[in-house]
N, C-alpha and C positions, 0 to 999 in steps of 0.2 A: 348364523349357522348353529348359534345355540341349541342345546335341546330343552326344553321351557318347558316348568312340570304342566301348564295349562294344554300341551299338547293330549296328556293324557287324562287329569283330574280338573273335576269343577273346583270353587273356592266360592264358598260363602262366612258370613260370621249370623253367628246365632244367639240372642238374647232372650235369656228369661225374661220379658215384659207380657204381666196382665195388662194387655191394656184394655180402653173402655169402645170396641170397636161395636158400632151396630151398625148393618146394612141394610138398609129397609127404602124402595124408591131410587136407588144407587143411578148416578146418570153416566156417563160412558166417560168422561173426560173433562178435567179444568187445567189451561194452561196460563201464564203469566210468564211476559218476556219484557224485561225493564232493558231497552237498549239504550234509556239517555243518558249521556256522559253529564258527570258530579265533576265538573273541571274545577270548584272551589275545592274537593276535597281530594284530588290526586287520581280519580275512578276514570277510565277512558270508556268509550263507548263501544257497545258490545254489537258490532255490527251483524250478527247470524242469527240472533235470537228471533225474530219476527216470524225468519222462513222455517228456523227452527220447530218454533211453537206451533206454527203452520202447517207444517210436514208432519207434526206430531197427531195435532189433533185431526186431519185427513184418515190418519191410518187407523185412528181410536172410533171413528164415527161420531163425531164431537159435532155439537151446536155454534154457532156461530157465536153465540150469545155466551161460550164458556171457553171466549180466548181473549183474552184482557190482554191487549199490545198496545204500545205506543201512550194515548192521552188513556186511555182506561186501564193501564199497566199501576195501579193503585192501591198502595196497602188497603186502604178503607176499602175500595170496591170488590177485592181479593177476599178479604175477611167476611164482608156482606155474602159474598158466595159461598160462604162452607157452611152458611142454614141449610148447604145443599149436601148429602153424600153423592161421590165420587168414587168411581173404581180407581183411576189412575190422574195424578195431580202432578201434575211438571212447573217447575221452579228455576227460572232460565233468567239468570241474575247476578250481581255481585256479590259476594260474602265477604264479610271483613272479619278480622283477629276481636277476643278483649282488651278492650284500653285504646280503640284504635284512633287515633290520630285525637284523644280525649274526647273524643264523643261519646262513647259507648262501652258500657262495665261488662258487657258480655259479649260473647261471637255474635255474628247478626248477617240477616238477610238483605238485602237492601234494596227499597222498594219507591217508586214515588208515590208521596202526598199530596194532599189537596191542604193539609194541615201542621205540615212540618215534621210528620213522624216517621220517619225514613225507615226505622229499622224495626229489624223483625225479629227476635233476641227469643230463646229456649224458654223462658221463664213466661214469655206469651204463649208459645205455641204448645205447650203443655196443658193451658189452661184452654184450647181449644180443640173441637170435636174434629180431628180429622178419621174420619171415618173411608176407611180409601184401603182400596189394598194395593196399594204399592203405588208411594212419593219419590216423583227422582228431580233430585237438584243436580239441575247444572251448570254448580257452580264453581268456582277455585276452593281449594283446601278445606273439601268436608270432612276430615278427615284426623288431620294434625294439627300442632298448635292449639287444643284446646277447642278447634272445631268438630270434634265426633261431638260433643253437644247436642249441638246440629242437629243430627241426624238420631241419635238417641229423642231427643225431646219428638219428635216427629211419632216415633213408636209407642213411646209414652201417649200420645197423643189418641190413638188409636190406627194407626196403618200397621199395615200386616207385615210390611217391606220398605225399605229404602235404598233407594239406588243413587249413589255418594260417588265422588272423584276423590281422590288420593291426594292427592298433590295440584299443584299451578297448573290451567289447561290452556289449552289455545281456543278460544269461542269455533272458529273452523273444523276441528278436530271434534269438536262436542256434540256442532251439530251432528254429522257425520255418524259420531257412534251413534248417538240418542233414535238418531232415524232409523240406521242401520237395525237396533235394536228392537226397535217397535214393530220395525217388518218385519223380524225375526219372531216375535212372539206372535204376531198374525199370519206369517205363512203356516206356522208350529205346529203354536199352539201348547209350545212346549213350556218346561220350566223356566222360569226368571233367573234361573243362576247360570241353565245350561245353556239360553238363550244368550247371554253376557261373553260365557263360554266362546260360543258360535261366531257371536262377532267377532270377538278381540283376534279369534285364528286367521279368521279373516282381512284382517287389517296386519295382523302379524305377515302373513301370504300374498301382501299386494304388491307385487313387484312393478304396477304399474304407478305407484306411488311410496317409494321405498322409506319415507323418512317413518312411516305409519309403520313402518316394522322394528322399531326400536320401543322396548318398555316403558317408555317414558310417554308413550300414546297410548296403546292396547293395553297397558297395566291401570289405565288411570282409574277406570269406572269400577266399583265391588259394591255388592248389595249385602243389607243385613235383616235378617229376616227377625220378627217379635218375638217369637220361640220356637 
């Protein structure tokens, strides 16, 4: 029964980043969805991300050939894709802290290999061209802890936008928004912040699934735009 300022005002964060974006041949959608469980290193298995990615790429009009699930869910093969521009790039995955479990001196994405290089750290994806206007990880804690990195390094990179989780999600609830979201911007048409907007009300207002009406769901996702 709260009154919640998102009833009335959008929320975005805005960064000064030149970044080095060039659009030229832009293909409609790359998604990657790492559901296997790391049971050596404490990571459980992210059962939505498949239908996720799926659902994603359906509504973007997305090639079949630019959804890397399952055995093609591949740092390397991920990387090999971005000699491509992309309008919208989804990241449906684990993210870990720095220092995490001594593996890793920075935040990180976490991807499989074919070669043992799990992770996907700020200090790479800086040095690569994502050329996209608008990256959404959905992942745990883009946010805190030393993860806006993250999501900065992404802008830096060249994307227009990043669309981040706040805090701990539930993969269920993820998918849910991220879908919710995408049909939001294809019924629209509208803006990415007011579209975020539209959902989160929405999920705020679901009396047919009440636990989605607590902040701790419809608060989770915020985007940040390059400037």
């Amino acid at each position: 029964t709260a009154d919640w300022l998102i009833k009335d005002y959008n929320f975005t964060t805005r960064l000064n980043y030149e970044n080095k974006s060039i659009r030229n041949n832009t293909k409609p959608f790359l998604g990657i969805g790492n559901s296997t469980s790391y049971e050596w290193v404490g990571l459980p298995n992210l059962k939505e991300v498949n239908s996720e990615i799926t659902n994603l790429a359906i509504t973007s009009l997305a090639s079949k050939d630019d959804i890397l699930l399952k055995a093609e869910a591949t740092k390397e093969y991920f990387l090999d894709k971005l000699h491509q521009n992309y309008s919208r790039i989804v990241i449906s995955t684990h993210s870990v802290p720095a220092n995490w479990q001594g593996l890793i001196e920075e935040p990180a994405l976490v991807f499989n290999s074919e070669i043992g290089d799990y992770f996907l750290t700020p200090s790479e994806i800086i040095n690569i061209n994502f050329n996209s206007e608008m990256v959404v990880l959905s992942s745990c804690n883009a946010s805190i802890n030393g993860f806006d990195d993250l999501y900065k390094s992404f802008l830096i990179a060249g994307s227009q936008s990043v669309v981040h989780s706040n805090w701990n999600l539930e993969s269920k609830y993820a998918k849910n928004f991220t879908t919710s979201f995408f049909k939001e911007l294809w019924l629209n048409e509208g803006n990415k912040h007011e579209a975020i907007r539209n959902v989160s009300i929405d999920f705020l207002n679901d009396y047919s699934n009440q636990i989605y009406a607590h902040p701790a769901y419809w608060g989770n996702f915020s985007i940040v735009y390059s400037n």
